[in-house]
N, C-alpha and C positions, 0 to 999 in steps of 0.2 A: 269388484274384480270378478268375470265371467270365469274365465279360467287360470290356471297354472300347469304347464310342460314341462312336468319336471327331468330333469335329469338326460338331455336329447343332445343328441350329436348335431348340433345346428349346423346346415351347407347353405350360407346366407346369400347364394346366386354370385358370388364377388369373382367364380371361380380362385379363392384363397382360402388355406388350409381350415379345413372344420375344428369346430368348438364346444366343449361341452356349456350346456348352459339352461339354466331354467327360463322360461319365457311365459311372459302374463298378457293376456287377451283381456279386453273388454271393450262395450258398445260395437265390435267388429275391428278392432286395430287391434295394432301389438302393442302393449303398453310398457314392457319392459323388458330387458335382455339382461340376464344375472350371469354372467361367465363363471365359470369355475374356478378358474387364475385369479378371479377377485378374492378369494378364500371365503368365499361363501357370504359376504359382507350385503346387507338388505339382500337375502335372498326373502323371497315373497312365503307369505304364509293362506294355508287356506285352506279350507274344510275338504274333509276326503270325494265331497260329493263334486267337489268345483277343482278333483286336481284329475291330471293325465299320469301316469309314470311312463316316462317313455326310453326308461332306459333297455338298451341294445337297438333303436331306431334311431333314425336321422331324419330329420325336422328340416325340410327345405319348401321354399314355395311353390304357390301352387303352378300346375305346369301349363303349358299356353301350347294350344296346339294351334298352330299357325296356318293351315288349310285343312278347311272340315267342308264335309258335305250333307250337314244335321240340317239343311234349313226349312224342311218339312219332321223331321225326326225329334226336333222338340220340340215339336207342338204335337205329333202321333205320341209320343213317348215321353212326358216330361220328365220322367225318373231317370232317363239320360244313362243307365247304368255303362254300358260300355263305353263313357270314357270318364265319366264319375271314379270308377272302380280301377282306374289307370293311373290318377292321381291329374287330373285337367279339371281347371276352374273356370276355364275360359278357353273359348276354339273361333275362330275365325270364317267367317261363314259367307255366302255370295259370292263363292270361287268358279273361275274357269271360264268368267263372261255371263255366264247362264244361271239366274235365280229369278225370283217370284216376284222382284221388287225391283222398280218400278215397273208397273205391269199395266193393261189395258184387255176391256174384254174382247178386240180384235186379235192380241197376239195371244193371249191366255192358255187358249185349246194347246194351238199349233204347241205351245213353249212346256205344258205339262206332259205334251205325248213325247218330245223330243229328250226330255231330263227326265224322262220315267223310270229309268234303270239306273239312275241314279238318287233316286227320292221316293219311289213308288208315283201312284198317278193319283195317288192323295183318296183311294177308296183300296187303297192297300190292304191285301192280306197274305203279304210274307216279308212281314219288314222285324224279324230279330224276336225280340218278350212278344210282338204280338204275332207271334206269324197263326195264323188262321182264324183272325178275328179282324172283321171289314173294320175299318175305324176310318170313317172321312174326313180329310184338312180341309176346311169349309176354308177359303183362301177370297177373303172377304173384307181384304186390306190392295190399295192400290200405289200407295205410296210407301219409299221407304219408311218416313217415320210411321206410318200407318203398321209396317209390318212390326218393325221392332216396339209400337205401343204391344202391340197383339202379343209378342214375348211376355210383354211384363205382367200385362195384366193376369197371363196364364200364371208365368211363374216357372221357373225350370231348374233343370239340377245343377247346371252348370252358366256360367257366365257367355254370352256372346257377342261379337262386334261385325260390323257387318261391311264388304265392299260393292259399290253399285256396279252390278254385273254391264260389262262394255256392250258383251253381244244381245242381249236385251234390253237395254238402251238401241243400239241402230236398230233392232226387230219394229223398236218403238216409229224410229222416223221412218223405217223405208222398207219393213217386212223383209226378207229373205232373197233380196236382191242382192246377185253379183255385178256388181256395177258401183263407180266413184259417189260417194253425197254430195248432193250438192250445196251447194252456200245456205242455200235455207236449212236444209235435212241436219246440217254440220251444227249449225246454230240450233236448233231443236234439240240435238244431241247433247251439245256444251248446258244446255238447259237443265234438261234432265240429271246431266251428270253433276247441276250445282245445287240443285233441288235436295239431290239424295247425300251429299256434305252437307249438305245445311240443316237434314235432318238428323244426321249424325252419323253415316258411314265414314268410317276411318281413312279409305281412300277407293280405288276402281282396279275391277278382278279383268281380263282380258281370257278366251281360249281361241287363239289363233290355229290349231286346227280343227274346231269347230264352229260349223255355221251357225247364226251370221257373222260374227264378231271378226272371224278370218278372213272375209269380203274386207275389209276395211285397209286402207295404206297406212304408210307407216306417218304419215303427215296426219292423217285424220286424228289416228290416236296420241299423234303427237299436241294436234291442241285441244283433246280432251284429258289429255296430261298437264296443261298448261292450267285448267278451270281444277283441278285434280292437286297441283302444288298450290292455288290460290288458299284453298283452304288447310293447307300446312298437311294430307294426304298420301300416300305412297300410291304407286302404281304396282297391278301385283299381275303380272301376267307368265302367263302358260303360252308360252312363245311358238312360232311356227314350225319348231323341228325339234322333236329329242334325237332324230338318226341322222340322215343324210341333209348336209347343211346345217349342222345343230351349231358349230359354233357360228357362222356368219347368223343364226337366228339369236345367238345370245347379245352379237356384238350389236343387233338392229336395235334390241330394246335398249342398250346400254347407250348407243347414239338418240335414239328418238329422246328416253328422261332426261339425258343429258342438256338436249337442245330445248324441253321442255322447262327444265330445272325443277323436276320431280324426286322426288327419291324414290327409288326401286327395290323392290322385293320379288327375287325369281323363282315362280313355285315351282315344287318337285326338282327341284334343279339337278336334271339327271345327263347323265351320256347314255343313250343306250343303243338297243341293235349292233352287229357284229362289225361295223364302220366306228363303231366308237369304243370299241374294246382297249383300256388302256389308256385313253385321252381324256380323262378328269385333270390332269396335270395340265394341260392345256388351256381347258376351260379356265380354272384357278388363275392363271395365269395373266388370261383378258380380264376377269373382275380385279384382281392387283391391281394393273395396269392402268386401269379406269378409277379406284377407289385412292391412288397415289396422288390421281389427278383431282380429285376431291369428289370425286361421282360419291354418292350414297347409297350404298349396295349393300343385301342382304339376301339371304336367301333361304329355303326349307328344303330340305328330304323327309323321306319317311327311311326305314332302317331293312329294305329289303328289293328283292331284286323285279319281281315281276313288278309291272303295274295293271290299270284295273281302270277300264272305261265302260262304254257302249259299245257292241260289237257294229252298228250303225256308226260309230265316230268315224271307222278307220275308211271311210266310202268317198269316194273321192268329192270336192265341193261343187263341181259341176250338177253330182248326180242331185243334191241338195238344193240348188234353187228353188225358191219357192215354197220350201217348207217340207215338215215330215209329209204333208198328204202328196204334194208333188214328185217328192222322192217314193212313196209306196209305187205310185201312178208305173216309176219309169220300173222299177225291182219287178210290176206283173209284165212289162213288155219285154218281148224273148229280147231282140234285138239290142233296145238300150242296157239290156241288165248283161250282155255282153260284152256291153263298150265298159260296163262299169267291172266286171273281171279283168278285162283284159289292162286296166287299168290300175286296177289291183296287184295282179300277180305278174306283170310283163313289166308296164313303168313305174310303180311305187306311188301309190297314190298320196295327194298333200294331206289328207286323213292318217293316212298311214307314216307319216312322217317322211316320203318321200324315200321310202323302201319295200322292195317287190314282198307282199304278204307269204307268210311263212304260216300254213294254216296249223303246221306241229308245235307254233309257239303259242296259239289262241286257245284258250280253255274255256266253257261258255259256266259262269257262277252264278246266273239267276235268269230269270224268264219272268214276264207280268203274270203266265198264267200257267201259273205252277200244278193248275188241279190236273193238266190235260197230257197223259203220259207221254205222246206225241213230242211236246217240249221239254217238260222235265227230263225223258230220259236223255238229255245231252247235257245235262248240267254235271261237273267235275267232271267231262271229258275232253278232247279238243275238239277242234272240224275237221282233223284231219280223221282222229280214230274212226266219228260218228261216221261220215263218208267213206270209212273199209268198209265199216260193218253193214252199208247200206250199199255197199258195191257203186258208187257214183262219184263223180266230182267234189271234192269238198266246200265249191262255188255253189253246187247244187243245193246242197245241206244249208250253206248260211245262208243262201239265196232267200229256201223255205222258210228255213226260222226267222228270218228279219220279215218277214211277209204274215205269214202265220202270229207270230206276237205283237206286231205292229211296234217295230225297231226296239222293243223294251230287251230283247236280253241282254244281260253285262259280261262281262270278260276278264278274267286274268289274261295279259299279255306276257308270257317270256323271255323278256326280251334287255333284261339289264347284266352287270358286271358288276360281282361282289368287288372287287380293287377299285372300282368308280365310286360306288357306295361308302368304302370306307375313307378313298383319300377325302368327297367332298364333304363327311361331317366333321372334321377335323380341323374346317377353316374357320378364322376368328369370327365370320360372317355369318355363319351359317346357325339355324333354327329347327326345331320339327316343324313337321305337318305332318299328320298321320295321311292326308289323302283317303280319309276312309269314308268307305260307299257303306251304308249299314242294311241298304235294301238287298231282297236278293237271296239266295236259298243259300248258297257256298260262299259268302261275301270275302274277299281278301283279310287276311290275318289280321292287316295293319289295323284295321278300324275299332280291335279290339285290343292289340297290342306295342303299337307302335311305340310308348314310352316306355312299359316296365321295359322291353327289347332293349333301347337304350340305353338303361341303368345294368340291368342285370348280364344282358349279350355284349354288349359293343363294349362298356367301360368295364365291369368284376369280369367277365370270364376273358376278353378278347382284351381289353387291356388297350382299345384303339383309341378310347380317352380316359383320365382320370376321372374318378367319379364326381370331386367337384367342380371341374370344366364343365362334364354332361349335364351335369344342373345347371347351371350357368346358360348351357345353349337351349334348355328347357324351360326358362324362369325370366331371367332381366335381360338378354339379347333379345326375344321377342316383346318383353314389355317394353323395351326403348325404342324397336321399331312401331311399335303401337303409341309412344308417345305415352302410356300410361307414368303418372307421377307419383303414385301410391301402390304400385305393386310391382312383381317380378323380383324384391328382395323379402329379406329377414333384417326389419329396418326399425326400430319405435316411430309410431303414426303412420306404417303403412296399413294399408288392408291386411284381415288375416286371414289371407286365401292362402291356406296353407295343405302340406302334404306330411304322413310320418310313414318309412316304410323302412324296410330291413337290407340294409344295403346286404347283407350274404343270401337273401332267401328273393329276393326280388327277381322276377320273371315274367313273362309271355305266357300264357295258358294255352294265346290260341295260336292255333296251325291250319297249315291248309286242308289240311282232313277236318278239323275241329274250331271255326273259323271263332265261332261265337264261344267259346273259354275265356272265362274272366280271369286274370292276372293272380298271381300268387306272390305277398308278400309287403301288398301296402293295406295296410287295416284302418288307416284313418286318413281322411279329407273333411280339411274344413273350407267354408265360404265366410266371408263375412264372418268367422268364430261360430258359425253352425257345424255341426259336422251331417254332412252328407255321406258321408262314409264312412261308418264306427263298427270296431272289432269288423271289419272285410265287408260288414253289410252296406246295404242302400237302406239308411235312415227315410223317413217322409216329407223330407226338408225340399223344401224348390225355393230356393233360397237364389238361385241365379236370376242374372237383369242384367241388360243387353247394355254394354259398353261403351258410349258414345264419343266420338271425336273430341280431342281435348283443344279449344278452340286457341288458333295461332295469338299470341300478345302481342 
């Protein structure tokens, strides 16, 4: 017997009322649930050294963060503290179309400079615990299973599973061209995308508003959806519109899996910009609709209003042909980088979600090169302030700065609806994803506090779910979308990826003044019955390993 929990309010993921109960780990599983309603009957015994007391906490699994953007961050970081310390054993990784894996040393450069501000550019130095210390991701894996070997053999704090990013995949067959694949390119691609299942990605990440993955029809991805359900899969796409057109962009993916016979996972699954104020009831309404009909649908939020890209994403996809160097090309020519304003701020560019840019909602949180005051001093302000203060266009400003840093700074966008937020984590469907970018000088709050927020904000104080539902949509809703058979409950023989935290003192630390504040209120995280997390620390345990596709029967 490893351990004993004694005395713990267990919330067994069932969303069904909690229970006191002792519980015994060993070899990495739970090996027994003692209820208290038993009258104490074979409660476990065991030396002071091998017990926990976890009375006034609650004992629930560990938590799955369902779109992560670590997939440079732990292998810079394997101590992982900022979502170790939130209570995550496992995060989802290869989101938004764009990751490292499958890769090639033609599309490599291009595909590092363009997710820079979202990963750093792999000789990072301002990414969180290391900020001013170069640490390089020697990125010297070409295959998916190649990349997720390279997890393991590191070793990391937290568990990860991985999806074949779509738009690197087509980078693969046909580079940064806006134009249809063709029969061969499409076949190259179905390739690719069975390679990266077979090596063990869980299913394929899509960001249809960025290039290249948004070049792509709704047929193409349709039968890379189809190689995608062969191996049992979800599709997980970041669809063509959160603003203008956002539901006909929900209802595309929900046709395409369908015709595919994919199951689907919608990240971020947000309303936002002032066209969608009030219409989450809406959306809800098309996933029912579809889910009645037997679709298999799910979805993530993170628990806050802004969101958090490239300030480069929101650029229209014409300007983007042919890669980030072709886009800097047209940003130094007066003329083009006018058609790309006027395109911006006049028609609503398809970057921007197909709504006229609003530069008082864009706030700039990180820069590649933070040493050069030039840059830095617009970080936590928007384009539009830095543009008063600079007496000029706030085109001019971003103009500079996407040229000057070579497209790496990031963005708070504000641009969502706390009532959209709360109606859509409410539905039986629905999962986190923190969405968190960990690069970056002022990074979004979520990526440090997206789950204690949901225990301690949305369920004890706001009361928008009960706390054992929130666990429920934290724990076994994304272990079933994951397909995992051993985790997401509080189960004998499951894994003991487990969480214990104080449902009255549970909180967010961090804020958007204070992005990187560890959580207050979960003192313990275990992996596998290690704890990575004891009395509130980061233990030396890298005890995580990369989650592989549980193969269809």
């Amino acid at each position: 017997m490893d351990l004993v929990i004694r005395n713990a309010r267990v919330i067994d993921g069932t969303a069904t009322t909690p229970y006191q109960a002792d519980v015994t780990l060993a070899e990495g599983r739970i090996t027994g649930i003692h209820r208290e309603a038993d009258g104490g009957r074979n409660r476990p015994t065991a030396t002071r050294k091998r017990t926990l007391d976890a009375d006034g906490l609650a004992l629930a699994p560990g938590f799955i963060d369902m779109h992560a953007h670590s997939d440079l961050a732990l292998l810079r970081d394997p101590e992982h503290t900022a979502k170790a310390a939130q209570g995550v054993t496992l995060e989802v990784i290869g989101q938004d179309g764009l990751s490292y894996a499958p890769v090639d040393d033609r599309v490599l450069p291009a595909l590092r400079t363009q997710i820079a501000g979202w990963n750093g550019d792999g000789s990072d130095v301002n990414s969180g615990v290391n900020s001013g210390v170069n640490i390089d991701v020697n990125i010297d894996w070409r295959t998916v299973g190649e990349y997720l070997d390279r997890l393991d053999r590191q070793g990391t704090a937290v568990n990860a599973a991985y999806l074949v990013p779509q738009g690197t995949v087509r980078a693969l067959a046909l580079g940064w061209e806006d134009r249809p694949a063709t029969p061969p390119e499409i076949a190259s691609m179905k390739r690719l995308v069975a390679e990266g299942m077979a090596q063990g990605a869980v299913g394929m990440s899509s960001g249809l508003t960025y290039t290249p993955g948004m070049y792509a029809s709704t047929t193409e991805l349709a039968e890379l959806c189809e190689v995608v359900a062969a191996y049992g899969g979800y599709y997980c796409p970041h669809h063509r519109s959160y603003g203008a057109d956002a539901l006909p962009a929900y209802a595309e993916m929900i046709t395409l899996a369908r015709s595919a016979g994919c199951a689907l996972h919608l990240a971020h699954a947000t309303m936002n910009f002032e066209v969608n104020e009030g219409r989450a009831p809406q959306l809800l309404a098309l996933l029912d609709a579809a889910r009645a009909q037997g679709a298999d649908i799910s979805l993530d939020t993170y628990p806050y209003t802004p969101g958090s890209t490239t300030l480069a994403a929101l650029l229209p996809s014409w300007a983007n042909e042919g890669g980030p160097d072709a886009l800097l090309a047209r940003l130094r020519d007066d003329a083009t980088a006018d058609r790309v304003r006027h395109t911006l701020e006049t028609e609503g560019s398809d970057g921007c979600h197909g709504v006229p840019v609003d530069w008082d909602t864009i706030e700039i949180s990180g820069v590649m090169t933070p040493a050069d005051p030039e840059l830095s001093g617009h970080i936590g302000r928007t384009i539009a302030a830095s543009a008063r203060d600079r007496s000029e266009a706030p085109w001019t400003t971003a103009r500079r700065l996407l040229i000057a840093d070579r497209l790496g700074p990031t963005i708070l966008h504000h641009v969502g609806h706390e009532e959209n937020v709360r109606t859509i984590m409410r539905h039986p469907a629905h999962t986190a994803g923190s969405d968190g970018i960990l690069h970056g000088a002022k990074p979004h709050p979520r990526a440090y506090g997206t789950f204690p927020r949901y225990l301690g904000t949305y369920a004890r104080e706001l009361g928008v779910l009960s706390l054992e539902e929130c666990v429920a949509h934290l724990t076994s809703r994304p272990a079933a979308r994951l397909r995992l058979p051993d985790r997401g409950l509080i189960r004998e023989g499951f894994r003991a990826d487990l969480v214990l935290f104080d449902p009255d003192t549970v909180a967010a630390g961090s804020t958007f003044e204070a992005p990187r504040t560890l959580p207050t209120g979960i003192p313990f995280v275990l992996i596998d019955g290690s704890f990575v997390m004891k009395d509130g620390r980061r233990t030396d345990a890298l005890v995580g390993r990369t989650i592989r596709r549980t193969p269809v029967a």
